[in-house]
C-alpha positions as CSV (number, residue, x, y, z in Angstrom):
1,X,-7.7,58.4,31.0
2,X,-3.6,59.0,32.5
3,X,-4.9,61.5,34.8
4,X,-8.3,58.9,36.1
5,X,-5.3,56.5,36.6
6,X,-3.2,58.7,38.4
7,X,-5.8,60.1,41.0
8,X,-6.9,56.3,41.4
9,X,-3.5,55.3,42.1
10,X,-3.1,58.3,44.7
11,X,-6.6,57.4,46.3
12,X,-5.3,53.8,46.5
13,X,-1.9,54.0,47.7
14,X,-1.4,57.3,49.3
15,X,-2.9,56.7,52.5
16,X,-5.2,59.8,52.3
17,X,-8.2,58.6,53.7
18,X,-10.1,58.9,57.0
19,X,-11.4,55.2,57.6
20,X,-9.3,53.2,60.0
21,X,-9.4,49.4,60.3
22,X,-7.9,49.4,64.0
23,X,-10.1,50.8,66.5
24,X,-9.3,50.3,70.1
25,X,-11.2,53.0,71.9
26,X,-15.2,52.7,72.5
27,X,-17.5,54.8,71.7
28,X,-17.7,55.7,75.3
29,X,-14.5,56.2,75.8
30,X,-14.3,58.5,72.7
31,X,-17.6,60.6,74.1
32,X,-15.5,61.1,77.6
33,X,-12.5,62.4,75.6
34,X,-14.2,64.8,73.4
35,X,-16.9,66.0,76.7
36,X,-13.1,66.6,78.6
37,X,-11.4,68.3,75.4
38,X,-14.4,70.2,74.4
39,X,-17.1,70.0,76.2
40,X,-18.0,68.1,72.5
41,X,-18.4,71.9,70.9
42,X,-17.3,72.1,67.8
43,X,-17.8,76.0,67.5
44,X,-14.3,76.9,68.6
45,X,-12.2,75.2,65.7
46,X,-8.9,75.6,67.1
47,X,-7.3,77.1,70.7
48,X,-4.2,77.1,71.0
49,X,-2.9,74.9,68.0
50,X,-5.3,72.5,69.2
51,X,-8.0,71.8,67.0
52,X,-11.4,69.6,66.4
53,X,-13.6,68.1,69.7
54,X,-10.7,66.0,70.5
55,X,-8.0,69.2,70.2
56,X,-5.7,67.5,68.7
57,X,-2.5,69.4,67.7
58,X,-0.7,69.1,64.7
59,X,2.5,66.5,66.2
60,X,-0.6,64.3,67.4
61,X,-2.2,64.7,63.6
62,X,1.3,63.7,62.4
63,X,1.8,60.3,65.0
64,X,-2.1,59.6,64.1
65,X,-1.0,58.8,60.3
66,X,-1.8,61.6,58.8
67,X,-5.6,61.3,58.2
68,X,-7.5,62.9,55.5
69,X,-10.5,63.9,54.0
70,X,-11.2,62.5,50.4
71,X,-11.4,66.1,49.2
72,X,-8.6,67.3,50.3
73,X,-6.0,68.1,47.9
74,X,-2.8,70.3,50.4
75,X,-1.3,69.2,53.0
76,X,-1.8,72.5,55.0
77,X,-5.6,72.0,55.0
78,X,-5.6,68.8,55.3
79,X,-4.9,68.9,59.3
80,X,-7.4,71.5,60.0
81,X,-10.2,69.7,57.9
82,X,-9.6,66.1,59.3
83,X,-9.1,67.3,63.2
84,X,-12.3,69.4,63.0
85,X,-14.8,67.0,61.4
86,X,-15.8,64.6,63.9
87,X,-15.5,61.4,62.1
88,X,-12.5,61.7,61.0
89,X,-10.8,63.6,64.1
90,X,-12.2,59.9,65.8
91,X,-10.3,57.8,63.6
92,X,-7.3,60.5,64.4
93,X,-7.6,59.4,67.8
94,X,-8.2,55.8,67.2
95,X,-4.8,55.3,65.4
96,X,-2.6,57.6,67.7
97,X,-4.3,55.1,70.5
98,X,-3.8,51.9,68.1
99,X,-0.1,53.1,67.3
100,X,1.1,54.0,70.7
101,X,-1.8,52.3,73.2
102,X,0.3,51.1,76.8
103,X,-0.4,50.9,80.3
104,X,0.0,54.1,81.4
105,X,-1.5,53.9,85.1
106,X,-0.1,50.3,85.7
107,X,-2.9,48.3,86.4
108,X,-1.3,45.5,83.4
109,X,-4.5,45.9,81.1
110,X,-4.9,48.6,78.5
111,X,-8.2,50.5,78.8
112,X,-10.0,53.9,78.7
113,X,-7.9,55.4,81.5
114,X,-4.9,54.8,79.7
115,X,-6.3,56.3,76.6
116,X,-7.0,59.1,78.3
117,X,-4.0,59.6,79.8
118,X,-2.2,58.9,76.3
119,X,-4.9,61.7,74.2
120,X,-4.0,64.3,77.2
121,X,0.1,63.6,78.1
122,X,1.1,62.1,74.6
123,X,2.9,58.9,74.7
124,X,6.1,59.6,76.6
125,X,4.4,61.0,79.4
126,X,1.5,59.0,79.9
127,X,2.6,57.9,83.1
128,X,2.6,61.2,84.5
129,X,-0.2,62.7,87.0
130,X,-2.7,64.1,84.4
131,X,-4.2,67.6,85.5
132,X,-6.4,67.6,88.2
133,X,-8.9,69.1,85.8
134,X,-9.3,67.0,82.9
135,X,-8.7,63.7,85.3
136,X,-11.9,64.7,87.8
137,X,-13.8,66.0,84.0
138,X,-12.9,62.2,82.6
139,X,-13.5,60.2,85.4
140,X,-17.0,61.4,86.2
141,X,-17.9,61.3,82.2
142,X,-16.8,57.3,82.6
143,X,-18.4,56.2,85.9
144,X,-21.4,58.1,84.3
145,X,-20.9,55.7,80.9
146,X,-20.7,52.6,83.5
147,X,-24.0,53.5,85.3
148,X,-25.8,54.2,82.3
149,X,-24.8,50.7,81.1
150,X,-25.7,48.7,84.1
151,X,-29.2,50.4,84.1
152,X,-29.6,49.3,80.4
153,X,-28.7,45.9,81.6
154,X,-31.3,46.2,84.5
155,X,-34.0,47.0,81.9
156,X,-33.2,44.6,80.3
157,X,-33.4,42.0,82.6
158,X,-36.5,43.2,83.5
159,X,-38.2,43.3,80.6
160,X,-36.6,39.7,79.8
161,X,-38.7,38.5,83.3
162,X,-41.4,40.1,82.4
C-alpha cells in the first residue's frame, strides 16, 4: 500500500507527464514545423542529437520542462521516448513556445513565424536571419495552410447559399 502511495505521489507531483495545459501553437503551425524539421518522418529517430519530427535536441527537451511518457522510469530514456513520439514531442514544443514565445521578426504580435524562428534559432537568437532553407520550407508549408483555409471557407459559403 506504501509503495501505491509513493508512485501516486511521484505521478502527482513529479511533473512527469506529457499533457500540457498551455498550448500556443496551432495545429497548422505545428504540421509546418515538423514538414520543415522532418519532412514529418518519423523513421530517422535522431540526426545529429536531434531527435523526434520536430528534432528537438536535448537543451530544447530540458527548456521544454522535461516532458515524459507515463512509462518511463530513467531519465536517460526519457528524452529519446518523449521527443520521438509525436504527441508528446508536440507538447515539447508547445511549452518551449509557451515558456519563451516573443516577437522575434518584429511585427508586435506573436504568431507562427515567430514560433518558427524560436523552434529553429532557440530563444536568444530568434531575431536572427533563419536559413534560407528551412525559412523558404516554412513559409510555403504556411501560405499552403492559409489557402487551404480560405477554400474551406469558400465551401462553406457556398454550400450555406445553397
Amino acid at each position: 500500500m506504501l509503495r501505491l502511495l509513493v508512485c501516486l505521489w511521484l505521478l502527482v507531483y513529479s511533473g512527469s507527464s506529457y499533457e500540457v495545459q498551455n498550448k500556443p501553437v496551432t495545429e497548422d503551425c505545428l504540421d509546418c514545423l515538423c514538414e520543415t524539421m522532418s519532412g514529418c518522418n518519423a523513421s530517422a529517430i535522431c540526426v545529429n542529437g536531434a531527435c523526434g519530427i520536430f528534432r528537438i535536441t536535448w537543451g530544447y527537451w530540458v527548456e521544454a520542462g522535461k516532458l515524459t511518457l507515463p512509462t518511463d522510469t530513467a531519465l536517460s530514456d526519457a528524452f529519446t521516448n518523449c521527443v520521438n513520439q509525436p504527441h508528446c514531442a508536440a507538447n515539447t514544443v508547445q511549452n518551449y513556445m509557451f515558456k519563451h514565445g516573443q516577437d522575434c521578426n518584429g511585427d508586435e504580435h506573436i504568431d507562427c513565424l515567430d514560433f518558427g524562428a524560436l523552434h529553429k534559432l532557440g530563444n536568444l537568437k530568434c531575431q536572427e536571419e533563419l536559413p534560407y532553407i528551412f525559412a523558404k520550407v516554412f513559409n510555403r508549408c504556411l501560405k499552403s495552410k492559409e489557402r487551404m483555409a480560405e477554400e474551406k471557407i469558400i465551401k462553406e459559403q457556398e454550400t450555406v447559399s445553397t
